[in-house]
C-alpha positions as CSV (number, residue, x, y, z in Angstrom):
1,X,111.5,71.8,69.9
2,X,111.2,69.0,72.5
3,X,110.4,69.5,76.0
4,X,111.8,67.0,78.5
5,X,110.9,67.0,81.8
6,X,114.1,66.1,84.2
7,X,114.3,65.8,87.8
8,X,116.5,68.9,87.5
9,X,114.3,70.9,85.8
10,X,112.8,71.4,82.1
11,X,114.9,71.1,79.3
12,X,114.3,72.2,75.5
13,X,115.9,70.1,72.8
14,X,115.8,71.6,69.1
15,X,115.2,69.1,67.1
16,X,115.8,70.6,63.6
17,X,118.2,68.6,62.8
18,X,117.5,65.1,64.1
19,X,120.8,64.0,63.9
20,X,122.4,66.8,65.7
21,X,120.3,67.6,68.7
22,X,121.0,70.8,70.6
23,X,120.2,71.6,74.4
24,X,118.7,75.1,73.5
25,X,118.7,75.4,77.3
26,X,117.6,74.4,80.8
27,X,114.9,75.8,82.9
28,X,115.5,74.9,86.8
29,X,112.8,73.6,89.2
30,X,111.3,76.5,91.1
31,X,112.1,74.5,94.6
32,X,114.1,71.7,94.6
33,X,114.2,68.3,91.8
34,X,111.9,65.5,91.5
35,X,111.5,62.7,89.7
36,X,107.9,63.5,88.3
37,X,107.2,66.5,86.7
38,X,104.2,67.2,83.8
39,X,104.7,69.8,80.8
40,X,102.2,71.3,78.4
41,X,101.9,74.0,76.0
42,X,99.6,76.6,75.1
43,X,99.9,79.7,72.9
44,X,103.5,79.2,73.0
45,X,104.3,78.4,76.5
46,X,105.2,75.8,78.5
47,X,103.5,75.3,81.7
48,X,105.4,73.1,83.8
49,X,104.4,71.3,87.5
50,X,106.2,69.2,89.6
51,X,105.5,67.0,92.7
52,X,108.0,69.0,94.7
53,X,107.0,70.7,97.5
54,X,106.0,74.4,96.8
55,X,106.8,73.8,92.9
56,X,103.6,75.0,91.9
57,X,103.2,75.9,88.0
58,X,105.6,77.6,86.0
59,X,105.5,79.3,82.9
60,X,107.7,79.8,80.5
61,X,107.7,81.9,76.9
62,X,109.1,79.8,74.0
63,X,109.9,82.7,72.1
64,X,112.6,83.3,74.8
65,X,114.6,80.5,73.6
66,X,117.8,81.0,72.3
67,X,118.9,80.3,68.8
68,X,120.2,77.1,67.9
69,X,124.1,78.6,67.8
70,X,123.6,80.6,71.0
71,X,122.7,77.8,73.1
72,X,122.7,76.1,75.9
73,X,121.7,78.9,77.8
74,X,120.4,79.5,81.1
75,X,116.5,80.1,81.4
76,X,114.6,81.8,83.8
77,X,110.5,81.3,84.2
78,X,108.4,83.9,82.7
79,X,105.9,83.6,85.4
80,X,104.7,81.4,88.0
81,X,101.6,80.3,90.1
82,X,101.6,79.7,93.2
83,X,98.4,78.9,94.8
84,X,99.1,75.1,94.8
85,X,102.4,73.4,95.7
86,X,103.0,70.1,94.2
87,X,100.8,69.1,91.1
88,X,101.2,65.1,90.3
89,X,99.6,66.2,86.4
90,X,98.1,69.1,84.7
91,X,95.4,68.3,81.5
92,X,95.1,71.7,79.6
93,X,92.2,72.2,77.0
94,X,93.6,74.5,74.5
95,X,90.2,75.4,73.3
96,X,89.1,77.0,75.8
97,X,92.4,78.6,77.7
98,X,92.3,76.4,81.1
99,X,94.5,74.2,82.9
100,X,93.3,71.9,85.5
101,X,96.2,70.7,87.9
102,X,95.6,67.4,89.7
103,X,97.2,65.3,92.4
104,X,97.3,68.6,94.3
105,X,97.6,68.8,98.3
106,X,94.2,72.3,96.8
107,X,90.8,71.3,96.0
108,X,90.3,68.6,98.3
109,X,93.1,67.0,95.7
110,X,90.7,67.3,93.1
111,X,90.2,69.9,90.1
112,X,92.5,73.1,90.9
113,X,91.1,75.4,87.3
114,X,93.7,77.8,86.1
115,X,92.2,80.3,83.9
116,X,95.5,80.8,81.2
117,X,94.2,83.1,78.2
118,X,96.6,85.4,79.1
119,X,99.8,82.5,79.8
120,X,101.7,85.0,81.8
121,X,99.0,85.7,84.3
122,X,97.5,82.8,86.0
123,X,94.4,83.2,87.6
124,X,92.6,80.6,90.0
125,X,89.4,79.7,88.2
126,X,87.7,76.8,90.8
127,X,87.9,73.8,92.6
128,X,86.4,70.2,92.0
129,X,86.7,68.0,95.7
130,X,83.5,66.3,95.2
131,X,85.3,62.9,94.5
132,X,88.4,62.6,96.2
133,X,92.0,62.5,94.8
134,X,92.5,62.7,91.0
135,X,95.4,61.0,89.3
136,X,95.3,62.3,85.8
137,X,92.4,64.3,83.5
138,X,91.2,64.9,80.3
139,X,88.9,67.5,79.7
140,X,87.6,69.0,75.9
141,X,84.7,71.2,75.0
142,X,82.1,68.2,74.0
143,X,81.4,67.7,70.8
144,X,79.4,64.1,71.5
145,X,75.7,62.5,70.8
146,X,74.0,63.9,73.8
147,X,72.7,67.1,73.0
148,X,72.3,68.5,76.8
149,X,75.9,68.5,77.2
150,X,77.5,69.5,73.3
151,X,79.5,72.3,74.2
152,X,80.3,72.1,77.2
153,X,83.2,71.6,78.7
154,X,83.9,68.5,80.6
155,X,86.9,66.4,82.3
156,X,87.1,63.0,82.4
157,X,88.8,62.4,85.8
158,X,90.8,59.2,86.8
159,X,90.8,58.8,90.6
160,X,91.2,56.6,93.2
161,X,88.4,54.1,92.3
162,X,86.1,56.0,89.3
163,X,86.2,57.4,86.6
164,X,84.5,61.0,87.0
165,X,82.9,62.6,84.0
166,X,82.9,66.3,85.8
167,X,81.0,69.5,84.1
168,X,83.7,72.1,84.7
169,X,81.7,74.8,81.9
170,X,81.0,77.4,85.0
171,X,84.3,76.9,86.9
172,X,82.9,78.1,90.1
173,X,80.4,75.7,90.2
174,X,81.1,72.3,88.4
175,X,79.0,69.3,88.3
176,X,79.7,65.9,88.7
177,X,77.8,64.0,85.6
């Protein structure tokens, strides 16, 4: 299944066939379209932000699709998470079960952490303000040549003017490396 982010919302494309793609259906935007909106999955959901005002993150169950000869049909989100509005991005590291929504108006428009083990629960994890506005993350469990910081997690942070390497392994208190 592809997921395409619209400014009308989320669509999902099965792409069993490639030469006969089906719209399996369309999930709407929470408040109102936008041209920029961010997707990614993790244990089978989507979690989807926007830069519309009061978007905030939704989340949506891909086992709630419909079948390839049911379709298009309407979707509804499974759950959503409100305690940020607009989101420009969202880096997600699967390993460990948390998203990290950036570009935020949260966080001093850092790091907002989502803790999303359990996908249909959201829970605010933290904050990282310490270096202004983040565009766009990256953040993995380190598995690199400098022993003091193997395995832990870390986010590589594109801002404004830096790129910030950011320990984010206790999420209420991450370091800047």
């Amino acid at each position: 299944v592809a997921i395409i982010g619209l400014s009308q919302g989320t669509a999902f494309v099965d792409l069993s066939d490639p030469g006969h793609p089906v719209v399996l259906g369309t999930l709407p935007p929470w408040t109102r379209p936008s041209f920029w909106r961010d997707v990614k999955v993790y244990r089978d959901h989507a979690f989807i932000v926007s830069e519309a005002p009061l978007h905030g993150m939704q989340v949506f169950d891909l086992a709630r699709l419909p079948a390839r000869e049911d379709a298009p049909q309407p979707l509804a989100a499974s759950a959503h998470y409100a305690a940020f509005g607009n989101a420009h991005n969202l880096a997600l590291d699967e390993e460990t079960g948390f998203a990290f929504a950036v570009g935020t108006r949260t966080c001093g428009r850092g790091l907002h952490m989502v803790d999303v083990t359990r996908p249909l629960e959201p829970l605010f994890a933290g904050c990282f303000a310490d270096d202004g506005y983040t565009h766009d993350a990256h953040c993995v469990v380190y598995r690199g040549p400098d022993a003091e910081y193997r395995g832990r997690e870390v986010c590589f942070n594109s801002n404004e003017d830096t790129l910030t390497v950011v320990d984010v392994s206790s999420k209420d208190a991450p370091r800047m490396l």
